[in-house]
C-alpha positions as CSV (number, residue, x, y, z in Angstrom):
1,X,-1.5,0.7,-22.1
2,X,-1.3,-3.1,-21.3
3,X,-1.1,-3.7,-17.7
4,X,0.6,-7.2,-16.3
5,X,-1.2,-7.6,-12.8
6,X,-0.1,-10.7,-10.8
7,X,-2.0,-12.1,-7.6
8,X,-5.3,-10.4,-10.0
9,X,-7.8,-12.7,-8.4
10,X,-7.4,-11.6,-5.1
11,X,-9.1,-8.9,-2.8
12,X,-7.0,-5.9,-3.9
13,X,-5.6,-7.7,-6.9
14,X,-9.1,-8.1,-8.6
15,X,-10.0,-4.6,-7.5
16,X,-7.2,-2.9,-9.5
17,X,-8.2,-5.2,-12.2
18,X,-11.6,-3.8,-12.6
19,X,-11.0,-0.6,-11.8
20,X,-8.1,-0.3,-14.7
21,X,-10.5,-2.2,-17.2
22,X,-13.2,0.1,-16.1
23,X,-10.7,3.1,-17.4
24,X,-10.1,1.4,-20.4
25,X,-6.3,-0.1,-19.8
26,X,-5.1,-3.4,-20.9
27,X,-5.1,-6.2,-18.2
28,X,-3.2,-9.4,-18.4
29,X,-4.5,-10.9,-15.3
30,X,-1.2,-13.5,-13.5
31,X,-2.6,-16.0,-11.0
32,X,-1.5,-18.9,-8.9
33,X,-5.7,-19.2,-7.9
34,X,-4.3,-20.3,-4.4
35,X,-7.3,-20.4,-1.7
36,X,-7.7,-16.9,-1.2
37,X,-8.0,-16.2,-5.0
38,X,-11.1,-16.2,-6.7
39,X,-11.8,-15.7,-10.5
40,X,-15.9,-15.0,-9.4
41,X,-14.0,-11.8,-8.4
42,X,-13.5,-10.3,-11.9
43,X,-16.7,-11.5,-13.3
44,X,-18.1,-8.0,-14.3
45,X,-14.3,-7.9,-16.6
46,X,-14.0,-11.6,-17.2
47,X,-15.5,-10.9,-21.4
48,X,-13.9,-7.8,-21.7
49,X,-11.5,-7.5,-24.9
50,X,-8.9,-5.8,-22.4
51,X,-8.9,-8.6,-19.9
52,X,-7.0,-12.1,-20.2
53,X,-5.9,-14.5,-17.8
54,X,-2.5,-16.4,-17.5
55,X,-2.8,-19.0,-14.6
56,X,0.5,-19.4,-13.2
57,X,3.0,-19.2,-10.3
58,X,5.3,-16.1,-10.1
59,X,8.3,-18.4,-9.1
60,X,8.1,-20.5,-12.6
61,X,10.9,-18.6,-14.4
62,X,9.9,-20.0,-17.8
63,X,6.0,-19.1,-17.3
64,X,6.8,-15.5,-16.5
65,X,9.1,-15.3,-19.6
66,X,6.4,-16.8,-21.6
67,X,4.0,-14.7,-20.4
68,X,5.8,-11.4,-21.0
69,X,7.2,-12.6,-24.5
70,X,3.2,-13.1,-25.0
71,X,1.5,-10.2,-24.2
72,X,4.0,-8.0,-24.3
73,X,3.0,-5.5,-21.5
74,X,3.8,-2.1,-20.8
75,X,4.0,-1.8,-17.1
76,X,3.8,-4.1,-14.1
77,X,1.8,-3.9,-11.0
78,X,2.9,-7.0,-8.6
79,X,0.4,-7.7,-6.1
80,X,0.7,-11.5,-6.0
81,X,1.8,-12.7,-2.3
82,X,1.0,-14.9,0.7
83,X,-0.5,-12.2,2.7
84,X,-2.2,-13.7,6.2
85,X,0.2,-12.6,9.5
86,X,-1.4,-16.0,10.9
87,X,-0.5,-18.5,8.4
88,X,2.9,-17.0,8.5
89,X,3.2,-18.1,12.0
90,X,1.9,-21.2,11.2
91,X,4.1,-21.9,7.9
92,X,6.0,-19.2,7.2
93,X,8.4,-21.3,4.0
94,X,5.3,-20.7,1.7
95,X,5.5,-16.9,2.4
96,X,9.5,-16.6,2.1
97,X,9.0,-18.4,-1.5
98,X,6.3,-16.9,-3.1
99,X,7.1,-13.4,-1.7
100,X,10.8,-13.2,-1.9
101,X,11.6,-15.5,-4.3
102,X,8.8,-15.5,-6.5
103,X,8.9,-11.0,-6.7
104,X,13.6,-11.9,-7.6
105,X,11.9,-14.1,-10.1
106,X,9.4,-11.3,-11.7
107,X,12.1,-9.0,-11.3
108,X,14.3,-10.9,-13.4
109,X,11.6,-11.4,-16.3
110,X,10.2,-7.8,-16.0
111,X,14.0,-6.9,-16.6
112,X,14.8,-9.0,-19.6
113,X,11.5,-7.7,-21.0
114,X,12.3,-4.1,-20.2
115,X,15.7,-4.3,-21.8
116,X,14.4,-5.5,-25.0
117,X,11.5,-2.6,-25.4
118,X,12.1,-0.2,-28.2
119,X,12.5,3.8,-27.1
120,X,9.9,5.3,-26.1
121,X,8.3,2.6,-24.7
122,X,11.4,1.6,-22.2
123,X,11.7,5.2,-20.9
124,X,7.3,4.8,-20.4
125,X,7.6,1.4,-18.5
126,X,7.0,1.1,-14.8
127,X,7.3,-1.9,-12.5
128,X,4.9,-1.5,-9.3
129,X,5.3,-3.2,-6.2
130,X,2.6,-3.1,-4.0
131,X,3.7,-3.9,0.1
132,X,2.4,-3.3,3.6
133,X,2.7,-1.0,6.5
134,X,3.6,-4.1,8.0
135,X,7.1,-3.8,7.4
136,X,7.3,-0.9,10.0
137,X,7.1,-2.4,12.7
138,X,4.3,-1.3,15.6
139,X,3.9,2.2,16.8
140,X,3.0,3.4,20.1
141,X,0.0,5.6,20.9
142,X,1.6,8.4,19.1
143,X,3.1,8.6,15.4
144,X,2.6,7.5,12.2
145,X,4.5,5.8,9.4
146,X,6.0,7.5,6.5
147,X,8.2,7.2,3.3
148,X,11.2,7.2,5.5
149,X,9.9,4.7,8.3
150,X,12.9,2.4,8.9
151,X,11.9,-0.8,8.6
152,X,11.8,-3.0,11.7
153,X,9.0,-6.2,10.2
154,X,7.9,-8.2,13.5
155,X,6.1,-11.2,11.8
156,X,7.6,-13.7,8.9
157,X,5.0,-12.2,6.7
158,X,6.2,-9.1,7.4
159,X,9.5,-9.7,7.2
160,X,9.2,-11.4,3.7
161,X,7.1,-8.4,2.6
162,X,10.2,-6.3,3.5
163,X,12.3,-8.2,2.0
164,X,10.8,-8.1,-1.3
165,X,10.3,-4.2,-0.9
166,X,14.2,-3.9,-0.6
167,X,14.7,-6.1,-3.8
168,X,12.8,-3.6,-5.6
169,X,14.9,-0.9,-4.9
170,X,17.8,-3.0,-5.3
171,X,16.5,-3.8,-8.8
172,X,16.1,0.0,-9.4
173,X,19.3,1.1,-8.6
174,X,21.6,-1.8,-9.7
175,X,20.1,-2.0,-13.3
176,X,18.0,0.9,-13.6
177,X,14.7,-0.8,-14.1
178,X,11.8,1.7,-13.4
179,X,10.2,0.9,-10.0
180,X,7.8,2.5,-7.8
181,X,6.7,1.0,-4.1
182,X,3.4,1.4,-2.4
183,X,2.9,0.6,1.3
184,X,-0.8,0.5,2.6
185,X,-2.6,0.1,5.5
186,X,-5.3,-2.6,6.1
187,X,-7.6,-3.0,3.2
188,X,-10.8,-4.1,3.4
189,X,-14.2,-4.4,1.5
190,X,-16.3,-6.2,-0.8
191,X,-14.7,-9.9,-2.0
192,X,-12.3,-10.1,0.8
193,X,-11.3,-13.6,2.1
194,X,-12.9,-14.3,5.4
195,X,-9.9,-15.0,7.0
196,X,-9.3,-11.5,7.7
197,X,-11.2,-9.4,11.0
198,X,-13.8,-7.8,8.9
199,X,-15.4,-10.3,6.3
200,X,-14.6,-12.9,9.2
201,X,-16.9,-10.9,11.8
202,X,-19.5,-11.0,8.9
203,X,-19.5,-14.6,8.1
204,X,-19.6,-15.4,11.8
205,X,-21.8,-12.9,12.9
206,X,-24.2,-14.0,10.0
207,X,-24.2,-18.0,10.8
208,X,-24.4,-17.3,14.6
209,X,-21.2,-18.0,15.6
210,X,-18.1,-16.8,17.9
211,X,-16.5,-14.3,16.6
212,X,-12.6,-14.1,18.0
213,X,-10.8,-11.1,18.7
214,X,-7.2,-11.4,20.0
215,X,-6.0,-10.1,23.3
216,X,-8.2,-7.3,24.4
217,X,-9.2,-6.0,20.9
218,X,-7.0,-2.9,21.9
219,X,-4.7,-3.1,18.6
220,X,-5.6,-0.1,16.1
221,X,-5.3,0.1,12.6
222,X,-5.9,2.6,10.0
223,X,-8.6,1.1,7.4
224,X,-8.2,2.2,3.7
225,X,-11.2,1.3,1.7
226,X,-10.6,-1.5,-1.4
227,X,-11.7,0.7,-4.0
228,X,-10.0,3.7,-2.6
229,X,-6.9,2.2,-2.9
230,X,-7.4,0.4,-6.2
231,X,-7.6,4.2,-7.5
232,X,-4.5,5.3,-5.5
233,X,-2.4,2.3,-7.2
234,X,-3.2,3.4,-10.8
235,X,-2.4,6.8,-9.9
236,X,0.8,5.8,-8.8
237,X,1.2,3.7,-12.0
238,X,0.6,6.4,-14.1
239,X,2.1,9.6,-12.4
240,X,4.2,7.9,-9.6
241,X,8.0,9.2,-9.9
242,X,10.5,6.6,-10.6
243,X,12.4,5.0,-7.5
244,X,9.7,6.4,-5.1
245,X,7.8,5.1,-2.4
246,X,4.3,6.7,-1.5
247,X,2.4,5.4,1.5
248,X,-1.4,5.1,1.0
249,X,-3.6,5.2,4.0
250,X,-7.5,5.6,4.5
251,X,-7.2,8.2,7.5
252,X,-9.4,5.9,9.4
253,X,-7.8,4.5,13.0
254,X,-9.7,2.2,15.1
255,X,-9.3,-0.2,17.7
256,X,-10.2,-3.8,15.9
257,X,-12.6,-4.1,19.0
258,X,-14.7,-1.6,18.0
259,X,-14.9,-2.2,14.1
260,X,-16.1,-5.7,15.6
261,X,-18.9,-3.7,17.3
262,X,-19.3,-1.6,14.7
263,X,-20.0,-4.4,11.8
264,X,-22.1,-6.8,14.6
265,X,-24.2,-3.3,15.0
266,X,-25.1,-2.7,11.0
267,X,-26.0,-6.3,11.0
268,X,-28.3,-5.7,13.7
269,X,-29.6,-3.1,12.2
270,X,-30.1,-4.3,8.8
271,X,-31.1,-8.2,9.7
272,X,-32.2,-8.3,13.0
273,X,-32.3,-10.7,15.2
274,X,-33.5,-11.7,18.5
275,X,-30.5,-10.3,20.6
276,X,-27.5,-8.3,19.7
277,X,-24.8,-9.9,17.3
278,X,-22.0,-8.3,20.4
279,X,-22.6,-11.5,22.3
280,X,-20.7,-13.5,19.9
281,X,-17.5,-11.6,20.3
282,X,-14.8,-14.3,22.1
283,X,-11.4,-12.9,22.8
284,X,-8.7,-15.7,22.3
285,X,-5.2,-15.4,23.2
286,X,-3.3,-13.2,21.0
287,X,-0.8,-14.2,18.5
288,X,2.9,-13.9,18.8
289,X,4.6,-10.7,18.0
290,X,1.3,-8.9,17.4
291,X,1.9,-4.9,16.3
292,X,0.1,-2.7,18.7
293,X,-0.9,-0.1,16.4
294,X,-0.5,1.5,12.5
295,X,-1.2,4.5,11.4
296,X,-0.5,6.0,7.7
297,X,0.5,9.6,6.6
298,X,-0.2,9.7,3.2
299,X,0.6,13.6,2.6
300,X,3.2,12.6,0.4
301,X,0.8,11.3,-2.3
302,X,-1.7,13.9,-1.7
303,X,0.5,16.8,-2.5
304,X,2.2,14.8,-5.5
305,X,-0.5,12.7,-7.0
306,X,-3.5,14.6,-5.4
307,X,-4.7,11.1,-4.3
308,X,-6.6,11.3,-1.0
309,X,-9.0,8.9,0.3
310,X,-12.7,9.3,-0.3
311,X,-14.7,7.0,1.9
312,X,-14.8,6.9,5.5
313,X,-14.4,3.8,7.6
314,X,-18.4,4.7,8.5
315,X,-19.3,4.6,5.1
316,X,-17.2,1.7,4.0
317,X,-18.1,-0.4,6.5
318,X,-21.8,-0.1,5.5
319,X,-20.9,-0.2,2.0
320,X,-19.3,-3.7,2.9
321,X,-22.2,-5.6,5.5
322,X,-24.5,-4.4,2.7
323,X,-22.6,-6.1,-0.1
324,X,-21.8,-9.3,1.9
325,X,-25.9,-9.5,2.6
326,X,-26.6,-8.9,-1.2
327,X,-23.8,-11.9,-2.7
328,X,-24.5,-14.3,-0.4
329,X,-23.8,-17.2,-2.8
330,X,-20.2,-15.8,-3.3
331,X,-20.2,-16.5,0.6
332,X,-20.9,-18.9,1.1
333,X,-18.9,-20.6,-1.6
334,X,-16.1,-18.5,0.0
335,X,-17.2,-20.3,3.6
336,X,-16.6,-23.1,2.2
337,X,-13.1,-22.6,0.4
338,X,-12.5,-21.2,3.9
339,X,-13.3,-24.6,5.8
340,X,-11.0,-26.3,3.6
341,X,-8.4,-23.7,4.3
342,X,-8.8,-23.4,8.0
343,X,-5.6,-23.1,9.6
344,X,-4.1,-25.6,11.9
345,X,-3.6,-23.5,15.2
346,X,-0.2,-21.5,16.0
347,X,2.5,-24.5,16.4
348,X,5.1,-22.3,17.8
């Protein structure tokens, strides 16, 4: 089985790209390498005979028919989006173009490919979207989302990522191309940009320097491990049923104050220092339109695909100080990607 990833050199994108070469599938690896991509992320994969990589933007209808003429591939998993709620905010075209237009424009190669695959390999073929709990909306103190969530996105990221979602299903239905959807909760882990709370409250923590929360640091989210859900995305490759969505959370809630506390005390714990990496934390202004709370139930995919997820936000969360403080090159080559990336400020 040859898999056509796109957005493969970024944080989840490169972990379902080792994972799936680590089970001995076929990778064709599709990247833009925009600033949050990063080929050092696929080193361990990058001589494999089942890897290859195809630099180039999902949008460029010729490039994705070239690339599929090419390689041939028997299943998609799309991955490859603007994905920061900030940025969004900030400049939210690049996000309605690469994630809207650029997933109509896969869609549209994916399908001409499709439609010219002999039987049985057209019945076997899958196309795999991969989205957000985003596009739910916020949820109170109670509640979680599901597979029948109506959709209510409150950011242009989110609203894009929906967006793209309901081009999917559209796709399915109208011309019968195979899809499945996956909507996850916050990821987080080893080679993560540092734009996001968790490698961010690392990088900071580590150099000596603020760290911001927004608001009150009362917002929750429900934290799903990288590699846990680089597994639960192959599973739904493989045994997913066509024209279903599963929603894939790590059973982990917390308040993004207290992961902040949580990651400045491993730090503390494992490089000390001379006071306690908690004095950094700086709460700024939150951002506009800012979801209160997510929450996952994944019992659909457990009881289907018996995917559940393995490691607690404890255990992650040590898993990932501990990985940061062991690749501190790829930091701080990252830091510096990240300087040249910083965003301007909210201009609204």
């Amino acid at each position: 089985m040859r898999i056509l990833v796109t957005g493969g050199a970024g944080f989840v994108g490169s972990a379902v790209v080792r994972r799936a070469v680590a089970e001995g599938l076929g990778v064709v690896n599709v990247d833009k390498l925009t600033y949050a991509a990063n080929l050092d992320n696929l080193a361990l994969v990058a001589d494999s005979a089942l890897y290859a990589f195809e630099r180039a933007d999902i949008c460029d209808a010729a490039a994705m028919a070239r690339i599929f003429a090419a390689h041939d591939c028997d299943a998609v998993m799309h991955l490859a989006a603007e994905s920061h709620v900030d940025r969004s905010i900030d400049a939210p075209g690049s996000f309605i173009q690469t994630n809207i237009v650029g997933t109509y424009t896969l869609l549209e190669a994916a399908r001409a490919h499709w439609r010219g695959l002999p039987e049985p390999r057209k019945a076997a073929f899958r196309f795999h979207h991969v989205s957000t709990d985003e596009v739910f909306g916020a949820l109170g103190p109670e509640g979680m989302f599901d597979e029948n969530t109506p959709y209510v996105p409150n950011s242009p990221y989110s609203a894009s990522k929906a967006a793209s979602d309901h081009l999917v299903r559209a796709w399915g239905k109208t011309y019968g191309l195979p899809v499945v959807v996956t909507n996850c909760s916050n990821n987080y882990g080893p080679f993560q940009f540092p734009e996001k709370l968790i490698p961010m409250t690392i990088l900071n923590a580590l150099a000596g320097l603020p760290i911001p929360v927004y608001g009150c640091g009362e917002n929750v989210r429900d934290w799903l491990y990288v590699e846990d859900h680089a597994a639960a995305l192959l599973r739904v490759l493989t045994s997913g049923r066509i024209g279903q969505t599963y929603t894939i959370g790590g059973a982990n809630e917390a308040r993004n104050i207290d992961i902040v506390r949580r990651v400045c005390a491993i730090l503390d714990e494992m490089r000390p220092t001379d006071a306690p990496r908690e004095r950094l934390v700086s709460f700024v202004a939150d951002r506009p339109g800012h979801d209160f709370r997510y929450a996952i139930d994944a019992s659909k995919i457990e009881a289907d695909l018996g995917w559940s997820p393995s490691v607690t936000l404890e255990k992650g969360l040590r898993r990932t100080v501990e990985w940061h403080l062991a690749n501190e090159r790829w930091l701080g080559a990252t830091h510096a990607r990240l300087s040249a990336n910083a965003r301007l400020g909210i201009t609204i």
